[in-house]
C-alpha positions in Angstrom: 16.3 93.0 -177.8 15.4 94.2 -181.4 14.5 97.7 -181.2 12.1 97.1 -184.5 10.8 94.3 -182.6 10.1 95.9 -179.3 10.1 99.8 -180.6 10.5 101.2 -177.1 13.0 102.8 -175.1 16.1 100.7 -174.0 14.9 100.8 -170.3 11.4 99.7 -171.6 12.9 96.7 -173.8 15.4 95.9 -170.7 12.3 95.8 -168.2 9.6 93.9 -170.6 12.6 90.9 -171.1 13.9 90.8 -168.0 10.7 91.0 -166.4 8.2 89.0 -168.2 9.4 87.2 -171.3 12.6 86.0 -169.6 10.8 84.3 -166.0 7.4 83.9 -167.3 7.5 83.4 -171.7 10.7 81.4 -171.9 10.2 78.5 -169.3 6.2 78.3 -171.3 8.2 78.2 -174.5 10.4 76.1 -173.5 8.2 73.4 -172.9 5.6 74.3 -175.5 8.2 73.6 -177.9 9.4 69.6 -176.2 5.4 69.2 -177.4 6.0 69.8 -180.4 9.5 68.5 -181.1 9.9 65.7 -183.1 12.3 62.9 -182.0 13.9 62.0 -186.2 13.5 65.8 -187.6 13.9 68.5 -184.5 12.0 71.9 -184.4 9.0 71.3 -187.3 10.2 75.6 -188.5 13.9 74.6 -189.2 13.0 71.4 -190.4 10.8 72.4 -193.5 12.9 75.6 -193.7 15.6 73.4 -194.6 14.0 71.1 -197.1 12.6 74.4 -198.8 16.3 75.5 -198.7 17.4 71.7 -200.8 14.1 71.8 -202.7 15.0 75.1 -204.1 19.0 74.9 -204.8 18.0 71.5 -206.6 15.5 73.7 -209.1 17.8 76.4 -209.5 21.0 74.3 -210.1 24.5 74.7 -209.7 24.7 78.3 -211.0 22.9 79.6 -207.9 23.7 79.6 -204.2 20.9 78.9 -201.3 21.4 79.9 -197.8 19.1 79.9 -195.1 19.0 82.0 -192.4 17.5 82.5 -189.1 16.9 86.0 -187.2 17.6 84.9 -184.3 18.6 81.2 -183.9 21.0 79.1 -186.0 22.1 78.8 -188.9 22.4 82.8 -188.6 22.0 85.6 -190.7 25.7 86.1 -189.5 27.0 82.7 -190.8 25.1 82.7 -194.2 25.9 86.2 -195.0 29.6 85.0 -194.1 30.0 82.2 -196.4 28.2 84.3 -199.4 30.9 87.3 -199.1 33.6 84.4 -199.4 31.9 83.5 -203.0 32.6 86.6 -204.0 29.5 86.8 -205.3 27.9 89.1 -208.2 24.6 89.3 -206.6 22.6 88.5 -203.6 19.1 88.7 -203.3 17.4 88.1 -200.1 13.7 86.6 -199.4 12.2 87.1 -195.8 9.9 84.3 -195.2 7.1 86.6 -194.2 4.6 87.5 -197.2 3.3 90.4 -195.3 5.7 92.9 -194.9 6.1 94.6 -191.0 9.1 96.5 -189.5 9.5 93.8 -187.1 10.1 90.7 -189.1 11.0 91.3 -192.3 12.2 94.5 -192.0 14.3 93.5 -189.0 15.9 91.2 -191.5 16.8 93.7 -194.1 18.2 95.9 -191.4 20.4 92.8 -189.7 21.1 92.5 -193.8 22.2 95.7 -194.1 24.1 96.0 -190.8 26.5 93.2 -191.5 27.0 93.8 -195.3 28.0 97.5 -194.6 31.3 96.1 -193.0 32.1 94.5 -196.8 34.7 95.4 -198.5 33.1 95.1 -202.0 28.8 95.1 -202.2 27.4 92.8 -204.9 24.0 93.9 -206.1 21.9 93.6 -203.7 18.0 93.0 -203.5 14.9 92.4 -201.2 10.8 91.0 -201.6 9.7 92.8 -199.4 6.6 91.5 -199.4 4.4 89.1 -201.3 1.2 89.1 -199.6 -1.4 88.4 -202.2 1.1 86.3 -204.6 -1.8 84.5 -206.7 0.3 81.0 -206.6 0.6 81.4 -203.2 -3.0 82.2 -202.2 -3.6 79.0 -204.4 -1.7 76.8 -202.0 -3.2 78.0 -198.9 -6.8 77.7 -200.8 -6.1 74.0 -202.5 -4.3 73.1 -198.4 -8.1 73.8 -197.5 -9.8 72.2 -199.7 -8.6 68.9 -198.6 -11.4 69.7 -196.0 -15.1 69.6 -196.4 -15.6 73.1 -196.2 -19.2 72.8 -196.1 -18.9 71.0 -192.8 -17.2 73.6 -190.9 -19.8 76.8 -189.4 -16.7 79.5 -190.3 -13.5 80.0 -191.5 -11.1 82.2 -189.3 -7.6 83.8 -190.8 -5.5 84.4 -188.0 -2.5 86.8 -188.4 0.2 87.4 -186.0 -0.6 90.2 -184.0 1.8 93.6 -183.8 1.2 97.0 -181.3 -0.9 99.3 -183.0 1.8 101.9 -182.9 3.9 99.9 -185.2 1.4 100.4 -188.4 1.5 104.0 -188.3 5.6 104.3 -188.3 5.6 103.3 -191.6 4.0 106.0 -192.4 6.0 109.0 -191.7 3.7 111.5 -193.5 0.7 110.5 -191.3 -1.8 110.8 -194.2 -2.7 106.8 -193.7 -4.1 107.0 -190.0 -2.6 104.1 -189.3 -1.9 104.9 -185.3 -6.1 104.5 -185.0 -6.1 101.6 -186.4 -7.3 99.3 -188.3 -8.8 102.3 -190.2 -11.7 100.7 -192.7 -9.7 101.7 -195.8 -6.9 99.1 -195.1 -9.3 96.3 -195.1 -10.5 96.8 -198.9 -7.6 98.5 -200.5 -4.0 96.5 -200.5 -1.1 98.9 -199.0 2.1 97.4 -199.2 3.5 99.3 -196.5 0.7 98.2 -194.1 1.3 95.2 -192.0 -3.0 95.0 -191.5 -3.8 95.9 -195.2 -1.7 92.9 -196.5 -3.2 90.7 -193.9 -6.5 91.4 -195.2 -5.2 91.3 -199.1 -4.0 87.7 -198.4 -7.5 86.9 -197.5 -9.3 88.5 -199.9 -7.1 86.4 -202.3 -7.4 83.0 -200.4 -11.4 83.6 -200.2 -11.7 84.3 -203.8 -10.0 80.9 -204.7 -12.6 79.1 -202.6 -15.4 81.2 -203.3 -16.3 82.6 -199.9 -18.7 84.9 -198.9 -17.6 87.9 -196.5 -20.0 86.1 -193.8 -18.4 82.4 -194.0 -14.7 84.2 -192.6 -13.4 86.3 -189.9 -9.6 88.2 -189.8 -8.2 88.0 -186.2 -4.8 88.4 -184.6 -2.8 85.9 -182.3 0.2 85.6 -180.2 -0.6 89.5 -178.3 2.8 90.0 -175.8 1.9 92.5 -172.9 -0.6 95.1 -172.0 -0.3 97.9 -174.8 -2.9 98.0 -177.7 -2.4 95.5 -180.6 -4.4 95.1 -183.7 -7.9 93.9 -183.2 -9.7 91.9 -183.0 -8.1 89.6 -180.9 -7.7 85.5 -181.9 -8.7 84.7 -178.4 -12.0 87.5 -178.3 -12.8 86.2 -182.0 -13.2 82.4 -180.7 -15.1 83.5 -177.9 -17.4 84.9 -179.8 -18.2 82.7 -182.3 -19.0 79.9 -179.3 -21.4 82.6 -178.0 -22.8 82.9 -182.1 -23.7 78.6 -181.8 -20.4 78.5 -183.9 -19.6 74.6 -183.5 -16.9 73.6 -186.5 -14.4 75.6 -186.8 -11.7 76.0 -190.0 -8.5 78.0 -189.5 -5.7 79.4 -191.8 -2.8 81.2 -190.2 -1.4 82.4 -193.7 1.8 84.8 -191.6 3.8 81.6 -191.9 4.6 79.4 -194.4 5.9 76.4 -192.5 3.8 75.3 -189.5 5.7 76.1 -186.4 5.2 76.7 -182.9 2.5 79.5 -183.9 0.7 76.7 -185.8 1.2 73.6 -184.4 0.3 75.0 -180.7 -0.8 78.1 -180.1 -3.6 77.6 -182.3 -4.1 73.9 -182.3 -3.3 73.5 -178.9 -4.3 77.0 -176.8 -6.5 78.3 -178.8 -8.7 75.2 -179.9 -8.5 74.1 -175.7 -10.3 77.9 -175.7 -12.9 77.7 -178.1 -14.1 74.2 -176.6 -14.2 76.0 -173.2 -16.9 78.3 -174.7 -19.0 76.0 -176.1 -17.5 75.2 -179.2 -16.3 71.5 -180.5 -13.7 71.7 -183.4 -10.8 73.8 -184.6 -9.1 71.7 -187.8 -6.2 73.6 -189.1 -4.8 74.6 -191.9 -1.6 73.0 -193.5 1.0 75.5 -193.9 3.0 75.9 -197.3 5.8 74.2 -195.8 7.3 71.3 -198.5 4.3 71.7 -201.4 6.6 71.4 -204.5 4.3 74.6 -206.1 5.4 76.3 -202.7 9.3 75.6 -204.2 8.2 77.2 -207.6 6.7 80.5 -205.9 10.1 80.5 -203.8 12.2 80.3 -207.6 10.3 82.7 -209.3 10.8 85.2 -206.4 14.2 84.5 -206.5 14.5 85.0 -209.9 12.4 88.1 -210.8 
């Protein structure tokens, strides 16, 4: 129960788990994911995780060290920060996976980081990315990924973002002066903020659009994969599809640029839930986006990250 995950009381966290995520989420995810499981490579996340992982150590070479870590499954941050204090290493410099930073995934990881390496008995230097949201090699990917597709075939494009609770944007903020608690104030979706989980989502756009030339019109930013009945940033995937069916919206083109390897997110929610959705209301297509996932350029954004 990560309190930057679920920032609410104990009893709140306790409740929401125990009550809804446990009996109702779990037994859905459970079987979401046999759908998506393949029978030769496992879970489609740890699978291109891990080839990223070997991709990487083999451009670096022998003078570096790769571990991969998961936040909450295995391997563990636990077990990779454990066999890195054995090295005895000079330095250790950690990459989230997320390219837009938010409290609740990758600063969760530098605080699990931070947690364990406090016990050490010696601290190597130590550094994070916290964020890398509008990388222009990155954006690249995601843009050249789409243009595998006839993009003039497709009515609109949607960039879908996981979703957080509104009250997350404004704790980064402890000075109040962004106005992030109303969000998504109109400022964050022109201006890049790195301490804003919304502005980032909206700089990666901007970035991915500009590679492919699009119009404002020809995209939309919405937000998936809402948990529960408090506010989260709008507007909602689900509304978003809705409403383009009701607009004659027929073909539709969707990037989901929060993860780099497709994943339950990816491979289900939106390919699965949400595309079963937008049929319902009239529409006929969703086509999908690849992920970053094993793209050999994807391995060079990785080294230069690790290296700057």
């Amino acid at each position: 129960m990560d309190p930057r995950v679920m920032d609410i009381s104990y009893l709140g966290r306790s409740l929401l788990v125990k009550g809804l995520i446990v009996p109702k989420r779990a037994p859905r995810s459970a079987a979401t994911y046999k759908t998506i499981w393949d029978a030769k490579t496992g879970s489609p996340l740890l699978y291109y995780s891990e080839i990223q992982r070997d991709l990487l150590q083999k451009e670096l070479g022998d003078d570096y060290h790769i571990e991969l870590a998961m936040r909450y499954q295995n391997p563990s941050i636990e077990s990779a920060l454990k066999n890195l204090e054995e090295m005895m290493l000079d330095s250790i410099r950690v990459i989230p996976l997320f390219p837009q930073y938010a409290s609740a995934t990758t600063g969760s990881i530098i605080d699990k980081v931070m947690e364990i390496m406090r016990k050490w008995q010696y601290f190597p230097t130590l550094s994070f990315v916290s964020n890398y949201c509008d990388d222009p090699q990155m954006c690249g990917i995601y843009a050249r990924h789409a243009s595998k597709n006839k993009l003039e075939e497709f009515d609109h494009i949607l960039f879908s973002y996981h979703g957080l609770p509104v009250r997350q944007l404004g704790k980064v903020d402890p000075s109040g002066q962004l106005r992030c608690p109303d969000s998504g104030c109109d400022r964050c979706k022109v201006e890049k903020n790195s301490f804003c989980y919304l502005s980032q989502c909206y700089a990666t756009t901007r970035a991915i659009a500009e590679k492919l030339g699009l119009s404002e019109s020809r995209y939309s930013v919405c937000f998936q994969s809402r948990l529960g009945k408090t506010p989260w940033i709008q507007p909602y995937t689900s509304d978003t599809l809705h409403q383009l069916a009701q607009k004659g919206v027929k073909k539709l083109l969707v990037f989901s640029p929060a993860f780099v390897s497709d994943c339950i997110e990816t491979l289900d929610e939106i390919q699965v839930e949400y595309a079963d959705e937008f049929k319902a209301a009239g529409g006929e297509q969703v086509t999908m986006v690849e992920s970053l996932n094993d793209d050999p350029e994807w391995i060079e954004v990785l080294r230069r990250l690790a290296l700057d």
